[in-house]
Backbone as JSON, one array per atom type, in Angstrom:
{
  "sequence": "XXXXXXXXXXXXXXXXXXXXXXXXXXXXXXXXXXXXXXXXXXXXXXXXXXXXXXXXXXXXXXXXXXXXXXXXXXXXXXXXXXXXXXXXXXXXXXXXXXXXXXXXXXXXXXXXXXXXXXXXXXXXXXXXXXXXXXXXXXXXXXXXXXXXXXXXXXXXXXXXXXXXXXXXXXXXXXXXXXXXXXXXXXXXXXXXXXXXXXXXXXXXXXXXXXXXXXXXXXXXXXXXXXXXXXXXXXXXXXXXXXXXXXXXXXXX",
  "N": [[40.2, -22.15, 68.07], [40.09, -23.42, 71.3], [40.06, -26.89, 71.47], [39.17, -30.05, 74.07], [40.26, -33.05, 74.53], [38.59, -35.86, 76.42], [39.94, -37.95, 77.66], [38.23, -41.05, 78.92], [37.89, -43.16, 81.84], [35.23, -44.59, 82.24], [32.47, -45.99, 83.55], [31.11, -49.24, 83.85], [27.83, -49.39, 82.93], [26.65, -47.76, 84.63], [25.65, -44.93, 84.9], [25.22, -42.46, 87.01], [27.94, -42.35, 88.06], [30.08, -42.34, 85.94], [29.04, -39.68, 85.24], [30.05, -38.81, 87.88], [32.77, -38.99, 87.5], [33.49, -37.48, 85.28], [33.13, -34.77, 86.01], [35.32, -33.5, 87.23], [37.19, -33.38, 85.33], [35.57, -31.97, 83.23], [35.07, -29.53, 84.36], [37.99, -28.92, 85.02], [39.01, -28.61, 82.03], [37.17, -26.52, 80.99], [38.43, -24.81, 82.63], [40.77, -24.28, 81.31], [40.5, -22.98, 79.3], [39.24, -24.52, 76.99], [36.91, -24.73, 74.74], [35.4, -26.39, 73.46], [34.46, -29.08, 74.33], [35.39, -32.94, 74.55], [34.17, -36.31, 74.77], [33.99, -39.53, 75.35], [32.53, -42.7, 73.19], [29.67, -43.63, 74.28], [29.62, -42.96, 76.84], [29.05, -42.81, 79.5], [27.82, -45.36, 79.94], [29.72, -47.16, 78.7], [30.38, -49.14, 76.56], [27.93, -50.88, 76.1], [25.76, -53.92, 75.1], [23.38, -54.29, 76.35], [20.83, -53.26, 75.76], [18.37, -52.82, 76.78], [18.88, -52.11, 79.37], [20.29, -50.4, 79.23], [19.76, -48.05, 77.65], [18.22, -44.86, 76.71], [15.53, -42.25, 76.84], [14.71, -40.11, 74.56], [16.48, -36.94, 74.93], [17.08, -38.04, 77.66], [18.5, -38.52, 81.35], [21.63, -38.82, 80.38], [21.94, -36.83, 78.47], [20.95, -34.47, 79.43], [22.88, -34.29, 81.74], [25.35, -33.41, 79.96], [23.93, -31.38, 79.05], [24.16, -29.75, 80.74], [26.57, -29.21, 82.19], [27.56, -28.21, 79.88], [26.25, -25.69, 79.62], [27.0, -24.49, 82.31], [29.39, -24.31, 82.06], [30.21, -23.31, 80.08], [30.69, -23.98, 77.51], [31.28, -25.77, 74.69], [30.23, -29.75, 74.3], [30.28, -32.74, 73.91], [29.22, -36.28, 73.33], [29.15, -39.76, 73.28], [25.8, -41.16, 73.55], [23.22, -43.97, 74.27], [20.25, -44.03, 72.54], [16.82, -43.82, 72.97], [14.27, -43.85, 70.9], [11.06, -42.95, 68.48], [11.71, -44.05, 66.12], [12.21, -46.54, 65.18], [12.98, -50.27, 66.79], [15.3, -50.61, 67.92], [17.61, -48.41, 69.66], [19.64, -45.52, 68.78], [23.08, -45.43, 68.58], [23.85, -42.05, 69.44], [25.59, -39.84, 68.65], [25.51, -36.81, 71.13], [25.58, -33.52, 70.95], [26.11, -30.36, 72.68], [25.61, -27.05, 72.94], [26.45, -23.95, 74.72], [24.61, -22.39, 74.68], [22.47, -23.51, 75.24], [21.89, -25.38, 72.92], [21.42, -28.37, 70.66], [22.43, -30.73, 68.74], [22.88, -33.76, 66.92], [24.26, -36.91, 66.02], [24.2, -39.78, 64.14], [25.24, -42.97, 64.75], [26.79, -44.26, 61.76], [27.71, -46.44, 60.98], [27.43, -49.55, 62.79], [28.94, -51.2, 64.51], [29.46, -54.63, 63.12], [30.55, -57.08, 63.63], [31.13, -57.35, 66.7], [28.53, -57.03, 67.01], [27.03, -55.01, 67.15], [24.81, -53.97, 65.34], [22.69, -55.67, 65.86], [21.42, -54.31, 68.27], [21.09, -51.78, 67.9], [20.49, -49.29, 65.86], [20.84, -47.72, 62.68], [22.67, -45.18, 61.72], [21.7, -42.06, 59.39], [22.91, -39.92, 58.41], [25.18, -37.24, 58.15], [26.59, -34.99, 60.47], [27.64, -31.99, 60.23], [28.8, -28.73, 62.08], [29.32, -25.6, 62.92], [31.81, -24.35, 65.2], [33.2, -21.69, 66.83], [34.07, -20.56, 64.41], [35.29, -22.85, 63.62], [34.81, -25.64, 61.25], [33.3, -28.22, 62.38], [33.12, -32.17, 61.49], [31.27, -34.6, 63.03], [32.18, -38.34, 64.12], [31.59, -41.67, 64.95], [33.14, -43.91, 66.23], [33.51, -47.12, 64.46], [32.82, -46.0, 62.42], [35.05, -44.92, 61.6], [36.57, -46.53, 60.09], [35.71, -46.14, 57.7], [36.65, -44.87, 54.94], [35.55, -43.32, 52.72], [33.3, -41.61, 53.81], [34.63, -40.01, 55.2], [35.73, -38.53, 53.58], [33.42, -37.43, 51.65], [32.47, -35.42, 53.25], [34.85, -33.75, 53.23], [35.75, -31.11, 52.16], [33.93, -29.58, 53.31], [34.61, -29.44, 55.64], [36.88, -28.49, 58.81], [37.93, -29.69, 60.88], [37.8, -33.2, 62.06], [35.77, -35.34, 64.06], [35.99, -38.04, 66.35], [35.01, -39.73, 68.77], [35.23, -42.84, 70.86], [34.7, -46.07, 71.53], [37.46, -48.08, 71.79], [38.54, -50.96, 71.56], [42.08, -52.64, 72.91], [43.05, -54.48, 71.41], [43.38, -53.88, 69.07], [44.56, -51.28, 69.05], [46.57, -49.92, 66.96], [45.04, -50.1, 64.41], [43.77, -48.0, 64.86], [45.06, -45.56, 66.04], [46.49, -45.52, 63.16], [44.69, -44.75, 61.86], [43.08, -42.72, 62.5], [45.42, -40.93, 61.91], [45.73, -41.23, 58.91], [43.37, -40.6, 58.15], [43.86, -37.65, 58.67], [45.49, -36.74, 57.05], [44.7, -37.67, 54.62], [42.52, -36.24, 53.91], [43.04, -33.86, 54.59], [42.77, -32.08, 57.35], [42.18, -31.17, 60.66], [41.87, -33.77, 63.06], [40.72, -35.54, 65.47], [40.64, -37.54, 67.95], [39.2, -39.02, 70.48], [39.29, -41.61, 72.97], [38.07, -44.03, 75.31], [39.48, -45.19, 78.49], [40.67, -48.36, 80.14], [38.74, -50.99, 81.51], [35.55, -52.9, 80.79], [32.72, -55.0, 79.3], [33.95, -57.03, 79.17], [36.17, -56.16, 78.07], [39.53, -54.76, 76.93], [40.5, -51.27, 77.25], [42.74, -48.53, 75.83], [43.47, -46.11, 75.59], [44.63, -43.95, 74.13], [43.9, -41.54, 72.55], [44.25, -39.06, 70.83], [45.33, -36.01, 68.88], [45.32, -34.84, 65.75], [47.09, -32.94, 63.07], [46.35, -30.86, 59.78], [48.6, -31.98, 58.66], [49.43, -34.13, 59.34], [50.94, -34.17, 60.92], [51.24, -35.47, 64.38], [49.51, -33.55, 67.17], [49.1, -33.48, 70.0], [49.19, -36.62, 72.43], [47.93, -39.09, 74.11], [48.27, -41.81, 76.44], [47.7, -44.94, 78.16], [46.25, -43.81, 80.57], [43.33, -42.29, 82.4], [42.73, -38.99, 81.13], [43.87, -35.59, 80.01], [43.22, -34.25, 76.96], [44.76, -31.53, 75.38], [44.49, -29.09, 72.82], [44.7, -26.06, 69.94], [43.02, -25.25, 67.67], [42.96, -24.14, 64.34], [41.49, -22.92, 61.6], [42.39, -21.4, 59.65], [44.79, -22.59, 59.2], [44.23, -25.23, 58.1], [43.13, -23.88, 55.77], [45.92, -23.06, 54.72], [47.04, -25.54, 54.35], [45.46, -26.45, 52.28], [45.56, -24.82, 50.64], [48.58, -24.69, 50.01], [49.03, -27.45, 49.43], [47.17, -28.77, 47.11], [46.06, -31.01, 47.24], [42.81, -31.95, 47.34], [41.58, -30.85, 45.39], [42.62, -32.49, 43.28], [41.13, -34.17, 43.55], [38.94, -37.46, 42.57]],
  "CA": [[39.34, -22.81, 69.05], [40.87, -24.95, 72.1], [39.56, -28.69, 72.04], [39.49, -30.93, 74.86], [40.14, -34.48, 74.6], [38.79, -36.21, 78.18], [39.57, -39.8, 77.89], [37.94, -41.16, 80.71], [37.57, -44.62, 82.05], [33.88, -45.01, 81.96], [32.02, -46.63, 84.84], [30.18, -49.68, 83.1], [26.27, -49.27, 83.08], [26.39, -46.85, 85.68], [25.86, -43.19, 84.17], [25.64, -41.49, 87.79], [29.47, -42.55, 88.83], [30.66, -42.12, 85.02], [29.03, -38.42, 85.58], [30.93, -38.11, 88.69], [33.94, -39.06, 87.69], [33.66, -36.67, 83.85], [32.86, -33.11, 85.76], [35.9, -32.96, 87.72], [37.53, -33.05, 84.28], [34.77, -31.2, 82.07], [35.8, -27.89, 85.08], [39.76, -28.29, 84.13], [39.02, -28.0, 80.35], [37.06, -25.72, 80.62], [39.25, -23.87, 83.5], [42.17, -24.17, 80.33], [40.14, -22.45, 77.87], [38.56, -25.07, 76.18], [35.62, -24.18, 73.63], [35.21, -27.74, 72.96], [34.99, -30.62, 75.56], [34.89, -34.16, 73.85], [34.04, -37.17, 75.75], [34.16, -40.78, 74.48], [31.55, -42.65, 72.92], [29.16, -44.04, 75.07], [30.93, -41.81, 78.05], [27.9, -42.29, 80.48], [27.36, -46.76, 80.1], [29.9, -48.24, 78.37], [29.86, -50.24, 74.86], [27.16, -52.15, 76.33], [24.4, -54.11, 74.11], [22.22, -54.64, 77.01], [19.63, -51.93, 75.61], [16.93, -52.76, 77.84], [19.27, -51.48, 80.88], [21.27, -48.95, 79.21], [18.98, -46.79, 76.79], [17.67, -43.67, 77.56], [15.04, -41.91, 76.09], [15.63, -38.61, 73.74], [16.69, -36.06, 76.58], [17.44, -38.47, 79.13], [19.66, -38.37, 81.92], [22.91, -38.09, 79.86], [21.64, -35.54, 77.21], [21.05, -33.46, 80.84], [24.02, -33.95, 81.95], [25.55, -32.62, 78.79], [23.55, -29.72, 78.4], [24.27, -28.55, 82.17], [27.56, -28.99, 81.74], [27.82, -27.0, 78.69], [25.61, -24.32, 80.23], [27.54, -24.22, 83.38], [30.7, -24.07, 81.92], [29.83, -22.11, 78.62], [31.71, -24.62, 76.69], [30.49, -27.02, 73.93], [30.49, -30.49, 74.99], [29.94, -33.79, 73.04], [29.5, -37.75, 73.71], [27.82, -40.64, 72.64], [24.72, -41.55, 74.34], [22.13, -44.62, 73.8], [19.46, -42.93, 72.71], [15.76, -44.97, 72.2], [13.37, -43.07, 69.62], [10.53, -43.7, 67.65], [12.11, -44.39, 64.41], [13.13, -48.14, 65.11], [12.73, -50.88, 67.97], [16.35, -50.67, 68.59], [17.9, -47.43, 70.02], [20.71, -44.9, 68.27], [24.33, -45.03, 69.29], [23.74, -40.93, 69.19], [26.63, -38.17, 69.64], [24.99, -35.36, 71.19], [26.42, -31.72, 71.16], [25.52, -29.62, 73.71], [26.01, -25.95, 72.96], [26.33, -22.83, 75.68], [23.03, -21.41, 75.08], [21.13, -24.97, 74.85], [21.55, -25.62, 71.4], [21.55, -29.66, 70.78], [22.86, -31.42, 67.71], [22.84, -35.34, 66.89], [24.78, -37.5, 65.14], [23.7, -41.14, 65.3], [26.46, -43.97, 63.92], [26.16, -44.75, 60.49], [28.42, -48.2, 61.13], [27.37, -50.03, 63.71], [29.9, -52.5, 64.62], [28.8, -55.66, 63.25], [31.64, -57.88, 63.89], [30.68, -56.89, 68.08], [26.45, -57.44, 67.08], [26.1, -53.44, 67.56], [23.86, -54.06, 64.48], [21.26, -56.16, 66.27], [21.07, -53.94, 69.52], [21.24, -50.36, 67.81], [19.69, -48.57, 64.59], [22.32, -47.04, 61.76], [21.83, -43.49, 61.37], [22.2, -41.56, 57.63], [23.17, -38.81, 58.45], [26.16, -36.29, 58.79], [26.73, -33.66, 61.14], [28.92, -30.35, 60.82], [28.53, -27.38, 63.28], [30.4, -24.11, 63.04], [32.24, -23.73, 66.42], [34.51, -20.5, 67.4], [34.9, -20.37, 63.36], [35.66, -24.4, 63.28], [33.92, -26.55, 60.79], [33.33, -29.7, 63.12], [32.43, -32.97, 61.72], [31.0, -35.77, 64.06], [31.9, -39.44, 63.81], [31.54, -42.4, 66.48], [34.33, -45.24, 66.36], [33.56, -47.86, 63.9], [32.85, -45.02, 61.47], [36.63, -44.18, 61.24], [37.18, -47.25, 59.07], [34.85, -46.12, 56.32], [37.13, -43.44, 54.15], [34.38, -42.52, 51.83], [32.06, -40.97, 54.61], [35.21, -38.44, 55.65], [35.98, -38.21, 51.63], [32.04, -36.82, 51.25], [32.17, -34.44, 54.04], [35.66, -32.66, 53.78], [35.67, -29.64, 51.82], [33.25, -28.69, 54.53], [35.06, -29.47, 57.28], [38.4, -28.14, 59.09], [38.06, -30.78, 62.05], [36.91, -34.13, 62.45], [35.63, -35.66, 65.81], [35.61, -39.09, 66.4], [34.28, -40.32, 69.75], [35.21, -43.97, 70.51], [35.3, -47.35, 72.5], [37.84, -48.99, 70.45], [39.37, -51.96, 72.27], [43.34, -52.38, 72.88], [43.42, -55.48, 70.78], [43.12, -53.45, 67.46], [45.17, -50.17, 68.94], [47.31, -49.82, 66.12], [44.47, -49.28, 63.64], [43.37, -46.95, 65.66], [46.07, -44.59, 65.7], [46.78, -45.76, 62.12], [43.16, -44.52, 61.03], [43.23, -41.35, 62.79], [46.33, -40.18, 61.29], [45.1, -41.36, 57.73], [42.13, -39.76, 57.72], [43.76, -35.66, 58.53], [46.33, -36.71, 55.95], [44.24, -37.79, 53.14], [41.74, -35.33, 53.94], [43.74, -32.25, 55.05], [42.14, -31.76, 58.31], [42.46, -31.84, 61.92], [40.95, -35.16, 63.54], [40.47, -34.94, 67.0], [40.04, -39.0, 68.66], [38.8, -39.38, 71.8], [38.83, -42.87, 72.97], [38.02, -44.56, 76.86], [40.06, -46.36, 78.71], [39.84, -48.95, 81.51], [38.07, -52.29, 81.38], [34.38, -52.82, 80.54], [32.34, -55.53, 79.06], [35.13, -57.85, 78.79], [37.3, -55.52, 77.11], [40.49, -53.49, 77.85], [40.95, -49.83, 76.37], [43.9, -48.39, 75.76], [42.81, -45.27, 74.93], [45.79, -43.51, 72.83], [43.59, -40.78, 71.91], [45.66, -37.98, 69.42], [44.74, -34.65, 68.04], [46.8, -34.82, 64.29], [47.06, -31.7, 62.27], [45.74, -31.17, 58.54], [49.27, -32.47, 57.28], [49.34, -35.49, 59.44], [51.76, -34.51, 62.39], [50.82, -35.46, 66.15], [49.66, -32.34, 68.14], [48.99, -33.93, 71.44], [48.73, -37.56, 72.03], [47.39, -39.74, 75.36], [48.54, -43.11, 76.58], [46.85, -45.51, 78.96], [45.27, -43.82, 82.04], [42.67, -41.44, 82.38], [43.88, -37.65, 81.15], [42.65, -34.46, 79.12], [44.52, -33.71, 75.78], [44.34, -30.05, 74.75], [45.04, -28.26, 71.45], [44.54, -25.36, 69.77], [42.51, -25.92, 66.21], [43.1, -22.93, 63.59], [40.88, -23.16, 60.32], [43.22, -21.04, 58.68], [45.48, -24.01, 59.26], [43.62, -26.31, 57.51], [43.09, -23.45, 54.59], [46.42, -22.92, 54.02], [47.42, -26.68, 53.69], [44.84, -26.79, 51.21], [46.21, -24.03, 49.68], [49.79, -25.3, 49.42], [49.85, -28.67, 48.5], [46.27, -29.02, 46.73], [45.13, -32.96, 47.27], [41.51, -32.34, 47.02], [41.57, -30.28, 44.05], [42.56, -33.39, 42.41], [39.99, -35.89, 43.96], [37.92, -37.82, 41.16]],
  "C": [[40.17, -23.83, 69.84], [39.95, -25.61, 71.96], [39.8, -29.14, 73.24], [39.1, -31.97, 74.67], [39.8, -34.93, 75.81], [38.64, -37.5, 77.85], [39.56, -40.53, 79.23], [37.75, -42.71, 80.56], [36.01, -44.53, 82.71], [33.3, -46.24, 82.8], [31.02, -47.6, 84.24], [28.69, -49.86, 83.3], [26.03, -48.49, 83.92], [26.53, -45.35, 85.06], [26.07, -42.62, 85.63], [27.02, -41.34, 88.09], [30.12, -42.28, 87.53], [30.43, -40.41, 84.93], [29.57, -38.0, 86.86], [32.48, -37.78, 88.24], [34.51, -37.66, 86.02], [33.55, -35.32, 84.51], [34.09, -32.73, 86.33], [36.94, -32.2, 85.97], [36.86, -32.1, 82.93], [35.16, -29.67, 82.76], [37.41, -28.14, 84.67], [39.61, -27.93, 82.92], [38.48, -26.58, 80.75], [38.11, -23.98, 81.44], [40.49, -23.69, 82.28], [41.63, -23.26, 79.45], [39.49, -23.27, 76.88], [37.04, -24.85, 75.83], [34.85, -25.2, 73.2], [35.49, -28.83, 73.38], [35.08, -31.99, 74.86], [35.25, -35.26, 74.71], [33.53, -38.25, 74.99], [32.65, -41.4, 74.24], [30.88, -43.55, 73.88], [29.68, -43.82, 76.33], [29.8, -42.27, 79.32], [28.01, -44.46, 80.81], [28.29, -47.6, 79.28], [29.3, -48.55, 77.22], [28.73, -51.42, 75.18], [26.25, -52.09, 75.14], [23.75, -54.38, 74.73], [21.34, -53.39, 76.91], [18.74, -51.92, 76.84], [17.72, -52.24, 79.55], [19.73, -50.31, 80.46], [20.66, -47.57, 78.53], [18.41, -45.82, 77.25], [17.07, -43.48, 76.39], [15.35, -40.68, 75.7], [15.37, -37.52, 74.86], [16.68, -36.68, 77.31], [18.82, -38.08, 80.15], [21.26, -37.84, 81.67], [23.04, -36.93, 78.93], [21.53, -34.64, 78.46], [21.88, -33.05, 81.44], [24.69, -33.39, 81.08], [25.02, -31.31, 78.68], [23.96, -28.88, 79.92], [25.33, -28.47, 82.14], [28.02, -28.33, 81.1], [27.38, -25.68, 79.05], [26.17, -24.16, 81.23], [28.6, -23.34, 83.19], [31.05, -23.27, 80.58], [30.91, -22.35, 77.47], [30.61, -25.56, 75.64], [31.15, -27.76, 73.98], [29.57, -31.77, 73.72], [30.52, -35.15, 73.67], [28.73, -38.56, 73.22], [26.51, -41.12, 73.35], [23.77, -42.83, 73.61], [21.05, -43.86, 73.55], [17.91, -44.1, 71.91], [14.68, -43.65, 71.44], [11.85, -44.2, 69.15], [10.54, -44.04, 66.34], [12.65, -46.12, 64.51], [12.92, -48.77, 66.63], [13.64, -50.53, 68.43], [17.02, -49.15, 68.82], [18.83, -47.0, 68.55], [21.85, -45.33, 69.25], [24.44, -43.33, 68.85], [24.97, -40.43, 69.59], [25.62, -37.12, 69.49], [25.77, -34.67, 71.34], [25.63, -30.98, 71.34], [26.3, -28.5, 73.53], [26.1, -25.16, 74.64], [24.96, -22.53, 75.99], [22.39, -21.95, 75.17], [21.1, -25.47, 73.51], [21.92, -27.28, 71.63], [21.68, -29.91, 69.4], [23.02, -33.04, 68.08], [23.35, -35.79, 66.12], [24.3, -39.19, 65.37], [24.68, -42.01, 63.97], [25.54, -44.04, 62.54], [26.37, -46.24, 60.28], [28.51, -48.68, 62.46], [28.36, -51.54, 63.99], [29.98, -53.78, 64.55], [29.22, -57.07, 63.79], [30.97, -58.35, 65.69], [28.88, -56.97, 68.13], [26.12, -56.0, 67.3], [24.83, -53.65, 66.74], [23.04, -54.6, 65.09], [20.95, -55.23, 67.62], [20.69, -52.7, 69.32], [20.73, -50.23, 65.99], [21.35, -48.49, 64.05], [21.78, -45.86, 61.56], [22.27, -43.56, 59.96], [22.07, -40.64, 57.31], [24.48, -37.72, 58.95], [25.76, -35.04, 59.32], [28.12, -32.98, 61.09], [27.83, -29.19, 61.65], [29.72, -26.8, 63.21], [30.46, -24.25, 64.45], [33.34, -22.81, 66.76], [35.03, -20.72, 66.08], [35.35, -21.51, 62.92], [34.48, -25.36, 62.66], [34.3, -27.79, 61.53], [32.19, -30.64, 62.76], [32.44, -34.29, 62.33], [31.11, -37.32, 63.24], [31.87, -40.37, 64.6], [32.72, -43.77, 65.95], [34.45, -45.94, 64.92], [33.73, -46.86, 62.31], [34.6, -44.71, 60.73], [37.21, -44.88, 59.74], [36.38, -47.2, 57.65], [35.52, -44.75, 55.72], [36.14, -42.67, 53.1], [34.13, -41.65, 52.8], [33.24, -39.65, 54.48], [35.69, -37.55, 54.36], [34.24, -37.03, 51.48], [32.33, -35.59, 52.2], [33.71, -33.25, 53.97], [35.86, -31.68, 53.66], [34.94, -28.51, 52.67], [34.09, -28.75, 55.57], [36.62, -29.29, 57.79], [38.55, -29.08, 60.3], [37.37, -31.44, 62.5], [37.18, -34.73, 63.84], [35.63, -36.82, 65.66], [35.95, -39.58, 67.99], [34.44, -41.71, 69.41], [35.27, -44.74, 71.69], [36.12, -48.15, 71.97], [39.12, -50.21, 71.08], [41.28, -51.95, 72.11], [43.63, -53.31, 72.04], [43.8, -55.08, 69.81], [43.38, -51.72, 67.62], [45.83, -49.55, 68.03], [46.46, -49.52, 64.62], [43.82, -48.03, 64.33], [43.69, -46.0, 65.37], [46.75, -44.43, 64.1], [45.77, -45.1, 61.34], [42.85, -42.92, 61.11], [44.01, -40.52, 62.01], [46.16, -40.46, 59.62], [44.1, -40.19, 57.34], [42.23, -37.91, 57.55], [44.47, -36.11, 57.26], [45.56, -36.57, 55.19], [43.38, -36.68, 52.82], [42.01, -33.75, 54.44], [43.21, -31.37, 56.48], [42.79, -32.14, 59.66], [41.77, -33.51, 62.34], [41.41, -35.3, 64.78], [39.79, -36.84, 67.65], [40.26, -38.8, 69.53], [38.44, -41.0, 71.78], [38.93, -43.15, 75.23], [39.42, -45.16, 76.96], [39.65, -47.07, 79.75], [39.17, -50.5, 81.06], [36.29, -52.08, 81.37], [34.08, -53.88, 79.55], [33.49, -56.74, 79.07], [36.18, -57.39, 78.26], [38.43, -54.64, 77.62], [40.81, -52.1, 76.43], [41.89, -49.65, 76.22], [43.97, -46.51, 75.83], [43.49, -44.17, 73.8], [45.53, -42.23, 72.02], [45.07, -40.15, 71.34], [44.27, -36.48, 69.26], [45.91, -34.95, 66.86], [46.05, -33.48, 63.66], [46.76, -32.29, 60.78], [47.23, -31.98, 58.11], [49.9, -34.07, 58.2], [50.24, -35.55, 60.81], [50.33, -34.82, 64.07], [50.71, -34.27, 66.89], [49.76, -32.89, 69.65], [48.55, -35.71, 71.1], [48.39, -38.12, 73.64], [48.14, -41.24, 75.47], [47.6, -44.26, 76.92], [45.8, -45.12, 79.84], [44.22, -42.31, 81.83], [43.31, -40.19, 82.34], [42.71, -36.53, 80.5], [44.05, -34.23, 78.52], [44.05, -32.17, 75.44], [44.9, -29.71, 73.49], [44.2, -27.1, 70.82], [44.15, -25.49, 67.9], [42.44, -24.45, 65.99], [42.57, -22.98, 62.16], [42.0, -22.5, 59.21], [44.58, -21.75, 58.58], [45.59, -24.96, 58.34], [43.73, -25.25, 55.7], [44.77, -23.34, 53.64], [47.05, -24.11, 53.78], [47.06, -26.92, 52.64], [45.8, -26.14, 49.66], [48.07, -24.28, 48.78], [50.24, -26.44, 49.39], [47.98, -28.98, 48.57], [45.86, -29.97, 46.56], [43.48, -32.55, 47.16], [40.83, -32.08, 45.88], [41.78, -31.53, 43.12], [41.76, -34.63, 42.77], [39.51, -36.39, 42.71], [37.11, -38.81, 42.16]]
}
């Protein structure tokens, strides 16, 4: 399965101009072959906590954009979206995944960034998502998530490639890229970060995304400015790492 990384600089609170500026890049992926678009978290508004401007309701605007996108381009496509519900006053930080045929999947953070107050503006989800794609176990995680090794510990035997969707400031780049490449290692998997870049709320990105392979090398990596990373994810990749040097077999 090709991936596409699109780390985009993200237009703050403005979803129409953050959807202008994501399709020129959602048509190159998919013009490359990509099976699998991925677009940073909150891709549409920005890490904002101003809910009451930025939230959308379930299927709003950016879940639309997403699914036409995906149906246009007959790619599956993923990002984070605010998303308000009736399970809680305060919205989801949701990743939706937007299949070809319409299919929709949700992931909604489990670690809301408390350090940053996500916790008072946004719900915690409790729940993982995998989805079979083109033969690829893909599971979903949103930024803050990265730094919790249990969660990708519970889910890996299922999974040949993790997603993680992020806003993850330049101050604290270095775990970043430090966390990413942890997480295929320990867990024998691809891991696939998408991160923004650009300025927004006060903050500067960096964005550094990576694709790392199950045994920990760099497939593609990103710098500063707006780009698209590509790679080519192979489950039987992931199987035969397992297969020849057995780390999970000995978990406890």
């Amino acid at each position: 399965m090709r991936v596409a990384g699109i780390q985009l600089d993200t237009v703050w609170e403005r979803p129409s101009e953050s959807f202008a500026r994501a399709r020129p890049w959602i048509a190159a992926a998919a013009a490359a072959g990509a099976k699998l678009v991925v677009l940073p978290e909150m891709f549409a508004c920005g890490f904002s906590m101003a809910t009451d401007r930025v939230a959308e309701p379930v299927d709003g605007d950016s879940v639309a954009f997403l699914r036409e996108q995906a149906r246009s381009h007959g790619v599956w496509i993923c990002g984070s979206v605010p998303e308000r519900t009736d399970a809680d006053p305060r919205p989801f930080n949701t990743l939706v995944l937007c299949g070809p045929s319409g299919e929709t999947h949700r992931y909604r953070k489990i670690h809301p960034f408390t350090f940053g107050g996500e916790h008072q503006h946004y719900a915690p989800g409790t729940q993982f998502l995998t989805v079979p794609i083109e033969g690829v176990r893909c599971t979903f995680f949103i930024c803050y998530d990265l730094r919790f090794a249990d969660e990708f510990w519970r889910c890996a035997t299922a999974t040949d490639c993790f997603v993680v969707v992020a806003s993850w400031p330049a101050r604290r780049r270095h775990h970043w890229t430090a966390l990413l490449q942890a997480r295929a290692i320990e867990n024998q998997t691809y891991v696939v970060g998408v991160n923004r870049v650009g300025q927004g709320g006060d903050l500067d990105y960096s964005g550094d995304s990576r694709i790392v392979d199950p045994w920990g090398e760099l497939v593609t990596t990103a710098a500063v400015h707006e780009t698209m990373m590509l790679a080519d994810i192979d489950a039987a990749v992931v199987a035969d790492a397992r297969a020849r040097f057995p780390v999970l077999a000995d978990r406890r």
